[in-house]
BALUM-360771 format. One record per residue (C-alpha): x, y, z; residue in three letters. Coordinates in steps of 0.25 Angstrom, whole numbers, always signed. Layout:
# BALUM-360771
x/y/z/code
X/Y/Z/ALA
...
END
This chain:
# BALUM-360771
x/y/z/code
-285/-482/+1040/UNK
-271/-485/+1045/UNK
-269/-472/+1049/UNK
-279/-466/+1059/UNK
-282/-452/+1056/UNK
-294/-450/+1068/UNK
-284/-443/+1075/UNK
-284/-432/+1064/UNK
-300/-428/+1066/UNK
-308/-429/+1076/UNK
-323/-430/+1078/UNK
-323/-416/+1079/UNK
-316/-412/+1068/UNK
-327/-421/+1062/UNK
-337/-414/+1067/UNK
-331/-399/+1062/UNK
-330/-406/+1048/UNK
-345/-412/+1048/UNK
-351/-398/+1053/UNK
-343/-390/+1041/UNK
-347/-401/+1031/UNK
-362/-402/+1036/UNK
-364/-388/+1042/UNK
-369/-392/+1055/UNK
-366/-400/+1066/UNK
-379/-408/+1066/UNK
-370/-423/+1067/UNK
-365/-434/+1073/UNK
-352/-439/+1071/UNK
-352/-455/+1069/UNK
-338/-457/+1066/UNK
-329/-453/+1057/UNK
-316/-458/+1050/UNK
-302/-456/+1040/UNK
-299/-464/+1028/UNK
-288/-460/+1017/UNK
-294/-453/+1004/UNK
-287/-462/+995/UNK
-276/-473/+994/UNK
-268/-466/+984/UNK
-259/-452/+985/UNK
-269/-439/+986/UNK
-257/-430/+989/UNK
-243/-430/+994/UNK
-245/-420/+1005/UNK
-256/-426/+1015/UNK
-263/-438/+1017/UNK
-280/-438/+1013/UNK
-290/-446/+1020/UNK
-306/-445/+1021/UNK
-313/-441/+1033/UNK
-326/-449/+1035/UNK
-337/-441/+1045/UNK
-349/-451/+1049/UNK
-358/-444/+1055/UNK
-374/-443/+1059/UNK
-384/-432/+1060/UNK
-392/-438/+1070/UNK
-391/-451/+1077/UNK
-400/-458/+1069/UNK
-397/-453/+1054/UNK
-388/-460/+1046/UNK
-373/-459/+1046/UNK
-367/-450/+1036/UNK
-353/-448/+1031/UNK
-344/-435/+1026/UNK
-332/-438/+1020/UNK
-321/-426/+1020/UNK
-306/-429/+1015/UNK
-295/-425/+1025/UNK
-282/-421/+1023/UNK
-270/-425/+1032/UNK
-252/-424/+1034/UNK
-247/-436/+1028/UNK
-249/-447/+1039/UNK
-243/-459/+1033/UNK
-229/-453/+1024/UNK
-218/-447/+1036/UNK
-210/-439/+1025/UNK
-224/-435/+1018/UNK
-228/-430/+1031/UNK
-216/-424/+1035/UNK
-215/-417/+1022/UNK
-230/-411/+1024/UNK
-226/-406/+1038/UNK
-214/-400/+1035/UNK
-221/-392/+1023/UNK
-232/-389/+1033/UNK
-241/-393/+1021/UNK
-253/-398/+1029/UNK
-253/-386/+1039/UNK
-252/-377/+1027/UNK
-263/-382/+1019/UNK
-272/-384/+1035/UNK
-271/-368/+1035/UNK
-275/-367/+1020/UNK
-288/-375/+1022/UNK
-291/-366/+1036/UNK
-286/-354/+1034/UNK
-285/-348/+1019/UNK
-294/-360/+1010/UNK
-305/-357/+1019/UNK
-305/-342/+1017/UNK
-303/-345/+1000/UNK
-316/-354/+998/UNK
-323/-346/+1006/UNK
-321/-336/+994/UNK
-322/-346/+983/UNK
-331/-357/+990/UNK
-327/-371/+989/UNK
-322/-370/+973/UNK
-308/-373/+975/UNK
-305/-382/+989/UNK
-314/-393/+997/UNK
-319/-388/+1008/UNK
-309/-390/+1021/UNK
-318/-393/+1034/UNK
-304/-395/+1043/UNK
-289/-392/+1046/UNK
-282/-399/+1057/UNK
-268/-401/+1060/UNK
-266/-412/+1050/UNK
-278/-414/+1042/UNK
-288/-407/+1034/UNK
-302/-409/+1030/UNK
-308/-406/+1018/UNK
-322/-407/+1010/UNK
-318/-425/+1001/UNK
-321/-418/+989/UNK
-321/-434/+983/UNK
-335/-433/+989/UNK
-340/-424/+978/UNK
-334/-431/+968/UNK
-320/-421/+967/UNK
-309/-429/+962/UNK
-291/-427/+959/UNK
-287/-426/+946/UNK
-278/-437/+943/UNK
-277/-433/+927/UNK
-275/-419/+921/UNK
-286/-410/+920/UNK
-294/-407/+910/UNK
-298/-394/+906/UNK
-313/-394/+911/UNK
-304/-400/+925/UNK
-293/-389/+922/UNK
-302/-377/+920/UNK
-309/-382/+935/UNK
-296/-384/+941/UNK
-292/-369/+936/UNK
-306/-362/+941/UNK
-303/-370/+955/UNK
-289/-364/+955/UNK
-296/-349/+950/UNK
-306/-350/+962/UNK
-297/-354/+971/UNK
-286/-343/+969/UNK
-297/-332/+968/UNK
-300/-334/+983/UNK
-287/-330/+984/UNK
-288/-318/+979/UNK
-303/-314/+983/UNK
-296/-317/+998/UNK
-285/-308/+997/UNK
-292/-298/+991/UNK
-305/-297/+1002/UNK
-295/-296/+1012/UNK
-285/-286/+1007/UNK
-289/-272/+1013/UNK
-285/-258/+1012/UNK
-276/-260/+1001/UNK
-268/-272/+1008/UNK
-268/-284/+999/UNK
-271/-296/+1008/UNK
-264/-308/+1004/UNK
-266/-323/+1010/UNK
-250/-326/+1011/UNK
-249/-315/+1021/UNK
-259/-322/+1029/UNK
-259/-336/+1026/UNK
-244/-338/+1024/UNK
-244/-351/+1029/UNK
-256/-357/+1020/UNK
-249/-352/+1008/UNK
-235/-356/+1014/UNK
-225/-360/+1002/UNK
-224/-376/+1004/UNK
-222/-382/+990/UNK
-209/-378/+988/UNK
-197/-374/+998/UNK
-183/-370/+995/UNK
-179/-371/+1008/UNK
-168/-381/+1009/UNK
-173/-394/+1016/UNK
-187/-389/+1016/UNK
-197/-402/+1011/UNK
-200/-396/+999/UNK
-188/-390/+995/UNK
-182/-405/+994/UNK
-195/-407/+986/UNK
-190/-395/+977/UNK
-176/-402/+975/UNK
-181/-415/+975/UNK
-191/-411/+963/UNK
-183/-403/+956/UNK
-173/-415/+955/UNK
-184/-425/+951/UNK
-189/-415/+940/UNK
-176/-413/+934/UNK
-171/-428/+935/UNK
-184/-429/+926/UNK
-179/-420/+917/UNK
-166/-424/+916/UNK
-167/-439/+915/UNK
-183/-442/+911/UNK
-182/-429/+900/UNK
-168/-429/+898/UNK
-168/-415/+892/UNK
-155/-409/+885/UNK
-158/-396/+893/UNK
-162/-405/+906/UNK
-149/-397/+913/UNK
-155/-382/+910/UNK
-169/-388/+914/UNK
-166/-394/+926/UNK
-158/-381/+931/UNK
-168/-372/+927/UNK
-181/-380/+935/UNK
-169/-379/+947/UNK
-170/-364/+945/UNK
-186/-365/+946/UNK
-186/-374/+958/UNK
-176/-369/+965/UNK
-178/-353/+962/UNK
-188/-349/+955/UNK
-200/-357/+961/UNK
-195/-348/+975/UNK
-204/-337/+967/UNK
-215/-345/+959/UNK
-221/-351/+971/UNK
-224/-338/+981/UNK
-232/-330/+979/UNK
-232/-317/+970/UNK
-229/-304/+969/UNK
-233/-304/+953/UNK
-246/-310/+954/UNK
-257/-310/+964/UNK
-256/-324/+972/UNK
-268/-333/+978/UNK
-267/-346/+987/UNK
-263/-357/+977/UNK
-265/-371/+977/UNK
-251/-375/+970/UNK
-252/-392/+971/UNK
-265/-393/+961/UNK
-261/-407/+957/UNK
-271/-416/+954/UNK
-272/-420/+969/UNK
-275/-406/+974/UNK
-288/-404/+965/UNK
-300/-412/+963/UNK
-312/-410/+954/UNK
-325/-416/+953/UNK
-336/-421/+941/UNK
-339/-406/+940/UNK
-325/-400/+938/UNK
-325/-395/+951/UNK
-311/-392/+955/UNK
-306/-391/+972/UNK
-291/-389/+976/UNK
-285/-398/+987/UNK
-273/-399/+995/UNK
-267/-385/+996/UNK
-256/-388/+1005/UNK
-246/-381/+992/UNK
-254/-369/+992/UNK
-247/-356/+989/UNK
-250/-342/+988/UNK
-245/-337/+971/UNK
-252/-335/+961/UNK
-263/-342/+955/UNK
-257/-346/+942/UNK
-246/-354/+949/UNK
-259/-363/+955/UNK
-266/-361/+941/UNK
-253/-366/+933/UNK
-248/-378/+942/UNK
-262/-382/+942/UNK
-263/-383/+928/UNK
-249/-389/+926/UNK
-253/-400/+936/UNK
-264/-406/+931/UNK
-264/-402/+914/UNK
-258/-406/+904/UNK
-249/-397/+895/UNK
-260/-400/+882/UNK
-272/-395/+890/UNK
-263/-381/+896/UNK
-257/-378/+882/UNK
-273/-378/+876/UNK
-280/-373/+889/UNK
-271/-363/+899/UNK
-274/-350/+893/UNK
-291/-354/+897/UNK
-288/-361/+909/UNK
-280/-347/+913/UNK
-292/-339/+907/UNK
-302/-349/+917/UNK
-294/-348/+929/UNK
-293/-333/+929/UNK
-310/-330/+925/UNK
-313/-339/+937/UNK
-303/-331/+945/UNK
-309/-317/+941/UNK
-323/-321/+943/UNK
-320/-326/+956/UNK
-313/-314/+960/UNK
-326/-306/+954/UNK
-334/-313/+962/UNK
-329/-306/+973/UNK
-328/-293/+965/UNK
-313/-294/+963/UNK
-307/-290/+950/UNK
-296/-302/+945/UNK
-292/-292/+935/UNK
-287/-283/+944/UNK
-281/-293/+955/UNK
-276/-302/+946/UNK
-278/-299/+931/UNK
-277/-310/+920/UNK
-265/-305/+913/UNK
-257/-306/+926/UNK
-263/-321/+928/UNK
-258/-324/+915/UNK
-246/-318/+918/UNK
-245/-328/+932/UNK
-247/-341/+923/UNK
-238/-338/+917/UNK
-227/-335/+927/UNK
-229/-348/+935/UNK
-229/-357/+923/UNK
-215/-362/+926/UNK
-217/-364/+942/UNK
-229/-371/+940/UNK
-224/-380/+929/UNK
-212/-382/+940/UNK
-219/-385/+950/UNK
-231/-394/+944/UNK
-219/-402/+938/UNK
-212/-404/+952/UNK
-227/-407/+955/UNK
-231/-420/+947/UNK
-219/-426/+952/UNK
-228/-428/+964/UNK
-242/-430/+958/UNK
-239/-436/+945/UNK
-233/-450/+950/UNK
-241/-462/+952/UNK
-250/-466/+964/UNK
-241/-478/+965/UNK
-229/-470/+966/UNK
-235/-457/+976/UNK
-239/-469/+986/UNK
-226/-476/+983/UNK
-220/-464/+988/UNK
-229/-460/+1000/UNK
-229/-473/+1006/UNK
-214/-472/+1011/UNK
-207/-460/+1018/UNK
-195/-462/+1013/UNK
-197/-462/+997/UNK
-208/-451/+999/UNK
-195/-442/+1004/UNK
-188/-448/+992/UNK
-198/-443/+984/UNK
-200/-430/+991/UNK
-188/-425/+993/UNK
-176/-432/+989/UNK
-176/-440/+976/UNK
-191/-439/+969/UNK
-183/-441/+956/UNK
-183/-455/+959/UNK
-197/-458/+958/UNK
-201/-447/+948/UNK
-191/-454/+938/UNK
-197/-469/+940/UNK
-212/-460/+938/UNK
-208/-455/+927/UNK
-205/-466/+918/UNK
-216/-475/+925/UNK
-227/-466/+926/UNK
-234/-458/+911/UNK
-241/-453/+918/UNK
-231/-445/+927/UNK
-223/-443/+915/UNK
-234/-436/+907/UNK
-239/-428/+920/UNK
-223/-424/+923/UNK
-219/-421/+909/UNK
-232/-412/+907/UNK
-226/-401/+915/UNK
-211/-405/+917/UNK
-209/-402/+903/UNK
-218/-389/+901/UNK
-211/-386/+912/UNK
-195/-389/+905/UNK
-199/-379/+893/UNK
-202/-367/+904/UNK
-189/-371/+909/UNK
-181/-371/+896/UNK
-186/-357/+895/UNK
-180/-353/+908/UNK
-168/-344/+907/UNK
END
C-alpha cells in the first residue's frame, strides 16, 4: 500500500482483537498487516481496509490467519476528510460501537450489526462479514431480501426499546437521548448557516430542483420547486428529531445499499451507523424501503412488509415480557408510516444523488479535493445533470422516488 496505516494498530491492539475473536490468549503474533477492502467506492464517509492477523499457537504449529475489516477517517480525500471532522462523523459513530451498540446486541445478539472487536481515535474494527459470505446489495431487493432487511430493521429497533424500558424506574421513563446525546447527535442535516451540511442541504436542494425544472420540465415545476424549499428548509427541522407523537428508538437512517449486507441465507446486518438518529422507527423503516425498492414491489407489498416488521417487533419485546401493544400499538405505527412518508421520500431522493451514480463517476469525484467540494457543496448540479442523461440506471433509480415524491408535493397546501 501507498499509505502506511501501521501507525493506526498496533501489536497490541492485535493482540486485544485476537483474544475476543478466539477467546483466549493461548498465541503468538507472527505479523500482521493493512490492505484496502476494495478498489472501487464503499462509502463517502471513511476509508475501508482489511486487517490481516497472522499468527501461531505454539511455536511449531502452522501459521494461521484472521481477517477483520477496519474502518478509518478519509486519509487520501483533504475536503472528504475535512467534511468528516468537521461533522464529527467518526467520533460519533466510535461512541456508537463502544457505548450504546454494545449494550443493544447484548439484548438482541448479533441479529442486526457485525460484531466490533475495537474503537480507537481514527479507526474501528469490526467482525469482514465477506468471510461468511455477507455481501452489499447493488440492485433492489427482492421481496424474500425486503422481508430480511425489514425483520433486521424490527430487531434492531426492539433493542431500543427492551433498553429504555429495563432501565426506567420508579415511574421515570429512561431514555438514551438524555444519556447518549452525542451517539444520537443530529449530523445529516444542519440549518446552521455555513455549517457542512447545511451547504449540503442548499446545494442538494438546488441540484433536485434544476432536475425538475430542466430534466422534467414540469408546467407546475415553480409551485414544486418552492414547495420541496419549504420541506428542506422548514419542515425537515421537525421530521428529523425525535418525537413527541411517537415512541422514538436508535435509527440507522443511511440504509442504502452500502450500509446493509446479506448473505446465501437472507441474513441481513447493518453497517456504518455514523447518520444514526434517535426518531421513530418508521422513518428508518420507510427510507429503507424507499432506498433499495422499487415503486411496483411497495404498491403490492407494503401493507405485509408493515404487518412483518411490526410481528417481529412484538415477539421481540415478548421475549422479554414486554407488551408492543401497550408501548407501542400498531394502530399508532400505522399512523407513523404514514407521517413520515414525505420526509423519507425527501430525503432518499437527496440520497441517490449520492449512491445512484456510476463507479466511474464517485471515483472521478474522490480522486480530486477540489471537484469533491464542487460536488459537496457548491455546484452538484453539474454532475447530476451530465448523470442523468448518461446513466439509465441513475435515471431510473432517481426517477423512482423523485416522482413519488412530486405527487406528495402537489398535494401540499
Amino acid at each position: 500500500m501507498d499509505i502506511n496505516l501501521n501507525c493506526e494498530i498496533t501489536e497490541k491492539d492485535c493482540n486485544r482483537i485476537l483474544e475476543q475473536h478466539c477467546g483466549g490468549s493461548n498465541f503468538q503474533i507472527v505479523k500482521y498487516e493493512i490492505d484496502k477492502a476494495s478498489s472501487r467506492v464503499m462509502g463517502y464517509m471513511g476509508d475501508h481496509f482489511r486487517l490481516k492477523i497472522h499468527y501461531q499457537k505454539n511455536p511449531d504449529s502452522r501459521i494461521n490467519t484472521e481477517v477483520f475489516f477496519m474502518k478509518t477517517e478519509p486519509l487520501l480525500n483533504i475536503t472528504q476528510a475535512k467534511y468528516v471532522e468537521e461533522m464529527g462523523l467518526f467520533k460519533k459513530e466510535s461512541l456508537l460501537y463502544e457505548n450504546l451498540l454494545s449494550k443493544l446486541t447484548a439484548i438482541a445478539g448479533s441479529h442486526f450489526c457485525p460484531k466490533c472487536y475495537l474503537v480507537k481515535k481514527n479507526c474501528i474494527v469490526l467482525e469482514d462479514l465477506s468471510r461468511k459470505n455477507f455481501k452489499m446489495k447493488e440492485s433492489y431487493l427482492n421481496l424474500e431480501e425486503c422481508e430480511s432487511l425489514v425483520k433486521c430493521l424490527a430487531k434492531f429497533h426492539s433493542a431500543t426499546i427492551i433498553y429504555e424500558e429495563f432501565n426506567s424506574r420508579d415511574g421515570k421513563n429512561f431514555r438514551i437521548d438524555q444519556i447518549h446525546k452525542e451517539e444520537v447527535r443530529e449530523v445529516a442535516f444542519s440549518f446552521v448557516d455555513g455549517q457542512p451540511r447545511c451547504l449540503w442541504l442548499s446545494n442538494n436542494t438546488k441540484c433536485v430542483s434544476d432536475c425538475i425544472k430542466f430534466k422534467l420540465k414540469l408546467r407546475d415545476a415553480d409551485s414544486i420547486i418552492a414547495k420541496l424549499r419549504k420541506v428542506a428548509f422548514i419542515d425537515m427541522k421537525s421530521f428529523i428529531g425525535a418525537s413527541d407523537r411517537f415512541r422514538n428508538v436508535l435509527t440507522h437512517c443511511d440504509l442504502w445499499g452500502n450500509n446493509f449486507m446479506m448473505n446465501d441465507v437472507l441474513e441481513c446486518k447493518l453497517i456504518d451507523f455514523q447518520l444514526a438518529r434517535y426518531n421513530p422507527p418508521a422513518y428508518d423503516l420507510m427510507l429503507a424501503l424507499f432506498l433499495n425498492t422499487s415503486n411496483n414491489l411497495l404498491q403490492e407489498h407494503l401493507g405485509s412488509l408493515l404487518d412483518l416488521y411490526y410481528s417481529t417487533f412484538e415477539n421481540m419485546l415478548l421475549q422479554y415480557q414486554l407488551s408492543a401493544k401497550e408501548i407501542f400499538p400498531k394502530s399508532l405505527f400505522f399512523e407513523s408510516v404514514q407521517y413520515y412518508k414525505l420526509p423519507t421520500l425527501f430525503e432518499a431522493t437527496f440520497f441517490t444523488t449520492n449512491t445512484l451514480i456510476s463507479p466511474e463517476t464517485s471515483s472521478y469525484l474522490l480522486e480530486d479535493a477540489n471537484r469533491y467540494h464542487e460536488f459537496a457543496f457548491t455546484n452538484r448540479s453539474k454532475y447530476i445533470l451530465e448523470e442523468y442523461e448518461k446513466n439509465e440506471s441513475f435515471r431510473r433509480g432517481f426517477l423512482e422516488v423523485l416522482m413519488p415524491l412530486i405527487e406528495l408535493l402537489r398535494r401540499m397546501e
